[in-house]
N, C-alpha and C positions, 0 to 999 in steps of 0.2 A: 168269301173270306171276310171275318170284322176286322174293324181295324187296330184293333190289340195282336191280332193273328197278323197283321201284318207287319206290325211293329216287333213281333217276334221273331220273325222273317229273316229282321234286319239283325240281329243281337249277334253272331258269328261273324259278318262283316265287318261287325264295330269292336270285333275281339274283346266283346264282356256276355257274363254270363247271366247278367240282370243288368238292369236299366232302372231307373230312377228318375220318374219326369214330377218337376216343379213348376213347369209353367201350365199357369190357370187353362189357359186359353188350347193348348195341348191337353190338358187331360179333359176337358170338357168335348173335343171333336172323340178323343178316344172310348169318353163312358158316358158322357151326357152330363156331365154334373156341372151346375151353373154357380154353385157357391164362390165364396173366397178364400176359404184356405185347403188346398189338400194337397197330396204327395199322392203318387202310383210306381209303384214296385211292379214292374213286368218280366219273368222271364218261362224258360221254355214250358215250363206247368207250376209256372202263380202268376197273378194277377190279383196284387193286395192295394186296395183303397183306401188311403188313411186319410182321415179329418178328425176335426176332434166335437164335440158334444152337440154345440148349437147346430151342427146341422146332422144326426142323427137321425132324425125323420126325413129328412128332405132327401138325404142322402139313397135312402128307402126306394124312395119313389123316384130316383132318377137315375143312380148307377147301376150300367149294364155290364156282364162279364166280367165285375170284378167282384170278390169277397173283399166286404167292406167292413175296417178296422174300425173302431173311435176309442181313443185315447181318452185319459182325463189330464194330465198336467202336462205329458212331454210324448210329443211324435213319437219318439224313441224307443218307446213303451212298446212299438208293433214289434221288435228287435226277436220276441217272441214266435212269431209268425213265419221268420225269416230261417233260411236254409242252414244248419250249424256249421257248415264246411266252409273252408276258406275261397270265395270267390270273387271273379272279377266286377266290378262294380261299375255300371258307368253312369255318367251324369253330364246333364247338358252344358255343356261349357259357355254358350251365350244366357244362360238364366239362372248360374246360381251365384250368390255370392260370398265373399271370404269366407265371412264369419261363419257361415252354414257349411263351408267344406270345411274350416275346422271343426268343426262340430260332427260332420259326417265320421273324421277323421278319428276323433277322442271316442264317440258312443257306437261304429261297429267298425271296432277293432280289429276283425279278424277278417274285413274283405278289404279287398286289395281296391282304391277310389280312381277311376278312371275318367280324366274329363275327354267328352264323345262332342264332334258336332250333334246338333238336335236332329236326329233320324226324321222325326214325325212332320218336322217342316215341310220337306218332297212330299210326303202321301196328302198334305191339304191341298198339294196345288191343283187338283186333277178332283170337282166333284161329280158323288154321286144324283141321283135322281133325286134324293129326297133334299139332299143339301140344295138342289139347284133351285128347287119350287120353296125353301124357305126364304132364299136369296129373292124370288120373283115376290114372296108376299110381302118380303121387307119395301123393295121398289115402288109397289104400289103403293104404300103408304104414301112413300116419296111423293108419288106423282100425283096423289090425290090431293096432299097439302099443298102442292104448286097450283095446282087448280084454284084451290079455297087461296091460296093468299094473293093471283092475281085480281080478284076481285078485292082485297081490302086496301093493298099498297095506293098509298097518294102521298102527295108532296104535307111537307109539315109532321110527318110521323119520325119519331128515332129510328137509326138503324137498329138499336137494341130494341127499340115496341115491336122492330118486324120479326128479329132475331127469338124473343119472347110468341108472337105469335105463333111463329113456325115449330118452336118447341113442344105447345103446348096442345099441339096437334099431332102431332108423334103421339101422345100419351092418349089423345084422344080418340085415335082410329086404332090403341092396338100395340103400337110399339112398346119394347122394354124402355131402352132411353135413346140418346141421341149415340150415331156412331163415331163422333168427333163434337167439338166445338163448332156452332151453327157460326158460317160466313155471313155476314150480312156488310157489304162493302159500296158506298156510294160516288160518286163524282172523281176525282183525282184518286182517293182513297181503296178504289177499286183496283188501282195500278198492284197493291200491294198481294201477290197469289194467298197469300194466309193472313189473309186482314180477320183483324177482330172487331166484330162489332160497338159502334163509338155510341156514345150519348151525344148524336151531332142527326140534326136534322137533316132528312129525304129533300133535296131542293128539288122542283121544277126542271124539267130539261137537262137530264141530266142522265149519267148510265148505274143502273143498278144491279150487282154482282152478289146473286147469293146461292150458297154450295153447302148442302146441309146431306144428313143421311141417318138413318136410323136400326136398330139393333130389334130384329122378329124373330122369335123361336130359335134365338142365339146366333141369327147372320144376319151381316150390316148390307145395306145399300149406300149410296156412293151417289150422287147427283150434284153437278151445275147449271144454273141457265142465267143466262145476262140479259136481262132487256131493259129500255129506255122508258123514264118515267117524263113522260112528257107526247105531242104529238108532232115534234120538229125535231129527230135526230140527228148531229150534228154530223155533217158527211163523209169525218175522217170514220168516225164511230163506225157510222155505216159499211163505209172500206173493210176496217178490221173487222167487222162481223163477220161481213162476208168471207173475207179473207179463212178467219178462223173455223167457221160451218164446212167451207169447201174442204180444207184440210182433214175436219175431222169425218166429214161421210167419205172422202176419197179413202182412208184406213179402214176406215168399216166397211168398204165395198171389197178391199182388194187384200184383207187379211185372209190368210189361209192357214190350214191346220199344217205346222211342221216349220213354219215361218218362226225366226227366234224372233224375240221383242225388241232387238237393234232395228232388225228388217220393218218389223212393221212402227216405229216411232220413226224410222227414216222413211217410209209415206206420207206421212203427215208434214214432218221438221218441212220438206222438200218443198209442196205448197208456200208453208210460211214464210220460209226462205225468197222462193220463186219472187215473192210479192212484195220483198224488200224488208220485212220484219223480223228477220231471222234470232237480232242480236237479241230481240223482246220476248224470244219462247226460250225462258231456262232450261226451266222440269221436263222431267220426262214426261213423255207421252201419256202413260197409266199406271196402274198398277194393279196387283190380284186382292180380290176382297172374297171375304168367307166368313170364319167365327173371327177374324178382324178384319179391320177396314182395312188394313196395311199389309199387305203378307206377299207373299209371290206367287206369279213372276213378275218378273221388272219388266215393264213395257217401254225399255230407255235404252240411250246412245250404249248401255251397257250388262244392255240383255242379252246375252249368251246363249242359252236355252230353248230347244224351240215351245212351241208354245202348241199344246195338245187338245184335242178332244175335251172336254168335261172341265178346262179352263176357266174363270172367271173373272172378268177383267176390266178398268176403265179404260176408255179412249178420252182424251181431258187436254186436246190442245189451247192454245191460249197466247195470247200479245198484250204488254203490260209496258205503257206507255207512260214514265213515269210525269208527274204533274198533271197529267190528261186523264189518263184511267186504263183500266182494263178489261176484256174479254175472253172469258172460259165458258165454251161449253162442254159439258162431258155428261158420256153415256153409259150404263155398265153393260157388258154386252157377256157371252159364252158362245166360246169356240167350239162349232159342230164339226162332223167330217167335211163339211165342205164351206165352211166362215163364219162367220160371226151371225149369232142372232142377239139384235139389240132388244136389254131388258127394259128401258126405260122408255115411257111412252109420251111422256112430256113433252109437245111440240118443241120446234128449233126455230121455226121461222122468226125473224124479228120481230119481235111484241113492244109493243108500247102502250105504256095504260098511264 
């Protein structure tokens, strides 16, 4: 079944008779198209692909199963294309906004505008084969620039020269772009989980926190590793290391397929807890990566859902000691029938360079 067919599937559950998807990142897992602007009209026999001119070629060469519109001044122009009978119309209530539901509302008049949760959310959670080995080629990138940049990090460099470095290696091995803003976080500053890289030098002996990922044949990888820039790490550090490693191999040994993501972030929390740093791990445990870094399922105190088969996910526990520093490692792993196999290959032991 593709997954427009699946998305079909759903149109009677969702009591409309078309669907209407605006988010980029959904119509790209549904037809392939990586552009920035398009719309997709789905229902039981159409499948209309609108964009408008500049990408007419590209659009050529990348969208599947749909017959593809191009407009010249107004979307609206495909109104042609569209069924003349009065129907139900739905549209994803988390991605559209005002202005465009009025606008839906004035140029077609004669269907009736439905706002739907976004169906296609559920069908990314669970990949196929091909999605899983574009997610493995993204990682490797990851894991080859951790390579290349343990050899160049020393004391005296910016966190942004290393932040710069790291980037420019994504584009060098192959990557689209980065799949977030590159963490590059040093000494105290590391405490902060979504530190931004400063114009502040890499000191001596000290802990360095960088959590970067990149975007391969339109799926992101998801990677942290901490280690000490110096050869005398400081022994609390050492503690929370360990503390944080035990944690996150303890989940990835004993997650299983059917387990919701509460269960398995309370394997981990429970370690961290155990060892007295409980109040220092906010975030949740993970989350599900695919054509975005951010998607489900929640691997957190308020994961619900169990967590299946063809899954994609990080484990990413962490203690953040404020004025001191902090500790994340995280791994992207996919849930088989019988647990997790980790995609990232980036050693974990404590490194110091």
């Amino acid at each position: 079944m593709s997954k427009l067919d699946a998305l079909r599937g759903k149109l009677e559950s969702l009591g409309v008779d078309l669907y209407l998807e605006v988010y980029l990142p959904n119509i790209r897992y549904l037809t392939g198209f990586s552009g920035s602007n398009a719309f997709l009209f789905v229902g039981d026999s159409l499948s209309l692909f609108v964009s408008d001119s500049r990408y007419e070629e590209q659009s050529k060469g990348e969208v599947r199963d749909a017959e593809i519109f191009i407009y010249s001044t107004d979307v609206f122009e495909c109104k042609e294309r569209l069924p003349k009978k009065r129907l139900r119309l739905g549209i994803p209530e988390e991605h559209i906004t005002c202005s465009f539901y009025k606008r839906l509302q004035e140029k077609l008049e004669d269907f009736e505008i439905v706002l739907v949760s976004d169906p296609v959310k559920e069908f990314r959670i669970r990949k196929d084969e091909d999605e899983i080995e574009k997610i493995k080629g993204a990682q490797s990138i990851t894991d080859r620039i951790f390579t290349e940049i343990l050899d160049i990090v020393e004391p005296g460099m910016t966190e942004l020269d290393l932040a710069a470095e790291i980037e420019y290696r994504m584009k060098k091995f192959g990557a689209e772009k980065p799949s977030f803003e590159t963490i590059v976080a040093s000494g105290p500053h590391s405490a902060l989980p979504h530190a931004k890289p400063r114009d502040v030098v890499i000191e001596n002996e000290t802990v360095l926190l960088m959590d970067f990922g990149n975007y391969y044949r339109g799926y992101a990888s998801d990677m942290t590793r901490t280690v000490w820039v110096g050869k005398n790490p400081d022994r609390e550090f050492v503690k929370i290391y360990d503390t944080v490693r035990r944690a996150q191999e303890k989940a990835e040994k004993e997650a299983r397929p059917g387990m919701t993501g509460e269960e398995i972030d309370r394997i981990a929390r429970d370690v961290i807890e155990g060892a007295g740093y409980g109040r220092y791990f906010g975030h949740s445990l993970g989350h599900g990566v695919g054509i975005e870094v951010h998607e489900l399922p929640r691997i957190s105190k308020t994961g619900k859902d169990p967590v299946l088969p063809g899954t994609v996910f990080t484990v990413e526990p962490g203690i953040y000691i404020p004025g001191f520093g902090g500790v994340r490692i995280e791994d992207l792993v996919v849930m088989t029938d019988h647990g997790v196999e980790i995609l990232t290959e980036s050693p974990k032991n404590l490194i110091k360079i």
